[in-house]
N, C-alpha and C positions, 0 to 999 in steps of 0.2 A: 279791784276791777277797773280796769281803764273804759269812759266813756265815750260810745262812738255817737257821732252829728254826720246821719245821710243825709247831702243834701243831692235834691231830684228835681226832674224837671224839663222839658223838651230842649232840643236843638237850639240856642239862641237865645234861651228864655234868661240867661245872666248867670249862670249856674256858676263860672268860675270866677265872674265880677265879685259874685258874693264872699267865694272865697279868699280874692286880694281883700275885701273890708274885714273878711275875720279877720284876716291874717294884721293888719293895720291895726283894728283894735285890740288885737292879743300878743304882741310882740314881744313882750314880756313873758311869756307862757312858752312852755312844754308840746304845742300840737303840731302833731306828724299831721301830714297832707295826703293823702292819696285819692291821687287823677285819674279816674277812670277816663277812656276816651273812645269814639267808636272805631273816629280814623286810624288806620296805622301809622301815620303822621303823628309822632306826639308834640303835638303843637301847646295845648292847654300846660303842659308842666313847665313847657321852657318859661310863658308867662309868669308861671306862679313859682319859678326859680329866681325871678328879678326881685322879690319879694323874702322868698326864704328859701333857709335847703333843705329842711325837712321835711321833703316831698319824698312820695313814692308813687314811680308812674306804672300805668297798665292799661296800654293803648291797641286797638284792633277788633272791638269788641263790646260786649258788655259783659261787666265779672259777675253778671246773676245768668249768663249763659254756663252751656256746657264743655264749651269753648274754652272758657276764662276762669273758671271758679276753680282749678286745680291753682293756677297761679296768685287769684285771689287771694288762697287759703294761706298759700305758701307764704305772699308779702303782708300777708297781717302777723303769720307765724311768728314770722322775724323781725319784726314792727320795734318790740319790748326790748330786743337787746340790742339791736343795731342802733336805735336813738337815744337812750335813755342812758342817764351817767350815775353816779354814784350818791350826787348831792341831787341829783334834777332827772327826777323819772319822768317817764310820757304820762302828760297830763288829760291826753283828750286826740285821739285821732278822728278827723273830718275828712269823710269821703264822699269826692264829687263822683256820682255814678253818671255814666254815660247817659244822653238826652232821651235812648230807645228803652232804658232801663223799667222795668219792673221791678219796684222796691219791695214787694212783698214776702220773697223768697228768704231776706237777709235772716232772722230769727232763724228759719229753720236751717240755714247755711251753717251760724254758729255756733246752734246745740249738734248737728249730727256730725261737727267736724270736732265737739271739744271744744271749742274757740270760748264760748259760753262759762268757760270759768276762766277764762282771762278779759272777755271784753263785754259791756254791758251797751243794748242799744236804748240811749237814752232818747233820741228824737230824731224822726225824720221832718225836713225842712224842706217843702215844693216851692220852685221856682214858676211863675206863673207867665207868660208874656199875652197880655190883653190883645194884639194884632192879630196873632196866629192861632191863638186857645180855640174859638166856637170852630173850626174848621176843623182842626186834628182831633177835638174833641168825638165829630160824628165818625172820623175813620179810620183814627189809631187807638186801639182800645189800652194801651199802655199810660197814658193819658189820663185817663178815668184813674187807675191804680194807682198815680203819682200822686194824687189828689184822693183819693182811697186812705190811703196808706201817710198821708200830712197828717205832722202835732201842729205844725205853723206854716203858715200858706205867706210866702212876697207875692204879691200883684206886682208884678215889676213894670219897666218903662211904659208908667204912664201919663209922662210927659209928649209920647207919641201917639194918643189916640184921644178922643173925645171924652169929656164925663160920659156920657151917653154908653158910647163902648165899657167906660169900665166898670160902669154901675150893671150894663146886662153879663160883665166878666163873671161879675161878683157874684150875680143872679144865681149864675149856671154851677159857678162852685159849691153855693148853699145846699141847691139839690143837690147835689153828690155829698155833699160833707157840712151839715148846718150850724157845726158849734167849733171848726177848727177854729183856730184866730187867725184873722188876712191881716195883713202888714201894707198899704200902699209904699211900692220905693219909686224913687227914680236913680239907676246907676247900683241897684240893691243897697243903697246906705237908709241904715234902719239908727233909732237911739232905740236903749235899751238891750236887754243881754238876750238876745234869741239861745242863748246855747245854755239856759235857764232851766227852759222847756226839758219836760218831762214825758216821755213817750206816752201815748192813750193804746195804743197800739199794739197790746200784750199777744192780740188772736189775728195777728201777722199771719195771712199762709197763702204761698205763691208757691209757684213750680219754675224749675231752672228751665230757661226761654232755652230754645233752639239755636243752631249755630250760623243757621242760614235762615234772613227774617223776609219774606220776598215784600214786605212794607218799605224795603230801604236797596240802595246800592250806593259801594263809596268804590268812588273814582279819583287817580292823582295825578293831576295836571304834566305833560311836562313843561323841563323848567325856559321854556322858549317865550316868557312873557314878557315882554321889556318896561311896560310905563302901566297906571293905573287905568289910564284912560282905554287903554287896550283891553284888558280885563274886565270893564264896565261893560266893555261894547259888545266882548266878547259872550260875557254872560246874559246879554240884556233877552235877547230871544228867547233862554230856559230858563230866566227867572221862575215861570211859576213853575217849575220842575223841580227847584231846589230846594233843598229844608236848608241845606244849611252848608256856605263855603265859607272858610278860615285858611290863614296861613302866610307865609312869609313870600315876599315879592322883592327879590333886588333887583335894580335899576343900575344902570352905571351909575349913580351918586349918591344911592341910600337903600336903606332896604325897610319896607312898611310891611305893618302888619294886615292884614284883610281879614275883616270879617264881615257876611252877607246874611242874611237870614229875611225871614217877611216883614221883618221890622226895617232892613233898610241896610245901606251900607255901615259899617267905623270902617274908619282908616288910620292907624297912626304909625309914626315917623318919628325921629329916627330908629332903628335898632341895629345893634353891633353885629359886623357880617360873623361874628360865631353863632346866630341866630340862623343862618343858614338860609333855605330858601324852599319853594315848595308849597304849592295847595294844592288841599284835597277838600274836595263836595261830597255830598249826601246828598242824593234824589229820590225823588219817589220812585220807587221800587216798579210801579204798573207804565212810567213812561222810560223806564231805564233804555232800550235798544232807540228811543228816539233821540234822547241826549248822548246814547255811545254816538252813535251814526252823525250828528254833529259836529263833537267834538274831534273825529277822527277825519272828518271831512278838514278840519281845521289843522289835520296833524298837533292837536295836544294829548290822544289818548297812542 
């Protein structure tokens, strides 16, 4: 039985950071990567291909939709033989599910497809971001199930927020889940083997989400952005509309990576123009025709 590590977790919340540090402390090992992603953009894989190759992407979506879960089935199907060699079988596939994900479903995904006598879920691992938690908490109920459905909770960057913030973070997760174990990170670097953990979570049961979630709209810029500084300005007015913009920005002299969320900007630099170019956002879904009517005002939709 190959054992799988969901890891979960909102928009932003470090959910693929975490995956460069596994990937860092286990470079030695056998684990297949699979990047769920919501954008059709696959942005998150090309990062985790700087790293290693034994990814498999599946971007546009979440693979606990009805959407995605044919292709899901498919890329785990073929997981065993596409990676695995003769001295060095797959030790451990880790999949980043998309930030909108409901992890609840996966148990029953693997027994009614079969899958369940080739791969065992040993733990699911929520990603926490203490800035934007008590807010998505009261009105994305996917959120609550990420945190449902945790063997080991990261409270991640909270180097950005107050003790105060992260002790009432903490507060809010005990009521929903009182004996998971929280991990405080910053940048998701943890000591100790989180991939240890052993699922609590035998009476898993979710239903496959819908293909159209009206909580969310992804929109993809065109590529008429020149400088950073222009993108700042550009977003600064629907800031609070955004969960969550990523993605590759070339300049005549370099091309950076952007990522936005309610935590704040990253920006880094350099990356190879085969990285290509292109961002895409996630808004709230209830202010969606304000931020089209905007950005089309601006000629980027």
């Amino acid at each position: 039985m190959i054992p799988i590590t969901l890891v979960t977790g909102f928009l932003g919340s470090g959910k693929t950071t975490l995956l460069k540090e596994i990937i860092k402390q286990n470079s030695d090992r056998k684990f297949v990567y699979l990047v769920n992603e919501f954008s059709p953009a696959d942005i998150d894989c090309k990062l985790i291909n700087n790293t290693t190759s034994d990814t498999v992407s599946i971007p546009g979506g979440s693979i606990f939709c009805k959407c995605l879960v044919t292709q899901f089935i498919h890329q785990l199907s073929d997981i065993p033989d596409k990676f695995s060699k003769p001295d060095h079988p797959v030790e451990r596939v880790v999949i980043e599910a998309s930030g909108i994900a409901d992890p609840k479903v996966i148990r029953k995904m693997l027994r009614e497809t079969h899958l369940s006598a080739t791969y065992e879920l040993q733990a699911v691992v929520s990603v926490v971001d203490p800035v934007s938690f008590p807010k998505l908490l009261k009105t994305l109920p996917n959120i609550r199930s990420q945190i449902e459905a945790a063997d080991i909770i990261l409270l991640n960057k909270i180097d950005l927020v107050s003790d105060s913030q992260v002790n009432q973070t903490e507060i809010s997760i005990r009521e929903i889940t009182p004996q998971t174990p929280i991990i405080k990170t910053t940048h998701c670097q943890f000591t100790g083997n989180i991939l240890s953990m052993m699922s609590k979570s035998s009476d898993l049961t979710g239903e496959y989400a819908k293909c159209t979630d009206p909580h969310y709209s992804i929109m993809i810029l065109k590529n008429n952005i020149h400088s950073v500084k222009q993108i700042k300005s550009i977003i600064e007015p629907i800031a609070e509309d955004i969960y969550r913009l990523k993605g590759f920005l070339k300049t005549d002299t370099e091309t950076y990576y952007l990522d936005y969320s309610a935590s704040g900007w990253e920006i880094s630099s350099p990356f190879t123009e085969t990285d290509g170019s292109g961002i895409s956002i996630i808004v709230n879904g209830a202010n969606r025709k304000k931020v089209i009517d905007y950005l089309k005002d601006l000629e980027l939709l």
